[in-house]
Phi, psi and omega in degrees: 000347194275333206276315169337281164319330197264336170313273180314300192298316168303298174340296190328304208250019158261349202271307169341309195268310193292286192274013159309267193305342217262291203260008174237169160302167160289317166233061150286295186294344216244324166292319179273358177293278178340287163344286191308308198254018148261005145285354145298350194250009158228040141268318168278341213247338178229302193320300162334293162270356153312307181312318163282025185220320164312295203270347200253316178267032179254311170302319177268328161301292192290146168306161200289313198294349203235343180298305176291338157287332144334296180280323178317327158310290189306318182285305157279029178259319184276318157321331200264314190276347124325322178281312209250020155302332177280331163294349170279305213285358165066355178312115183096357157327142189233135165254011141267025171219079223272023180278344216279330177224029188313016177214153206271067233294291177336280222274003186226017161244335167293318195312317191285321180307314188309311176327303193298299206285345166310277171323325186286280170022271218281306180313304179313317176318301172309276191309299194307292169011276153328314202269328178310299192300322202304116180312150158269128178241137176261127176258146146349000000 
């Protein structure tokens, strides 16, 4: 199935490059280049390591029971606001086509971060709960 996958998944992004190289300009291409690798590179060069730095004091504050949900946040919390960075940044916008973005992208993206940490909360809660109620068994 992996393979499968790696097969389709390739088709894609050559059919992708093909049509990338085919059908735009040069510098259309050179703009959607320009893009790609400045988000790897502020994906690998801030993001990454904000994120590894979240989870590594998650690690040393929290208890082991609660360190995975806590960074599990933090990782979809950094995912999400990654994905909407090009709709934050507003780039390339005509502001006589207010169609263009019609939703108030900033303000739906705390919404959801709240949403993530919310729900970690409740779990975390949930697992303290659980783990209070849980009999403590004693060996000899």
């Amino acid at each position: 199935m992996r393979r499968v996958a790696f097969v389709v998944g390739a088709a894609l992004v050559a059919y992708g490059g093909y049509e990338l190289g085919t059908e735009t300009s040069w510098s259309s291409l050179r703009a959607a280049l320009t893009w790609l690798a400045g988000g790897v590179l502020l994906h690998d060069g801030v993001l990454v390591p904000l994120t590894m730095l979240a989870g590594a004091a998650a690690a040393k504050f929290l208890p082991g029971a609660y360190r995975g949900l806590v960074q599990g946040a933090f990782v979809v919390s950094a995912m999400v606001t990654l994905a909407l960075l090009p709709l934050l940044s507003g780039n390339g916008l005509d502001a006589r086509d207010p169609s263009q973005q019609p939703l108030a992208y900033g303000r739906n993206l705390l919404l959801v971060l709240a949403g993530v940490w919310a729900l970690t909360g409740v779990l975390t809660l949930r697992r303290y709960v659980v783990r209070r109620r849980a009999p403590v068994v004693r060996t000899p």
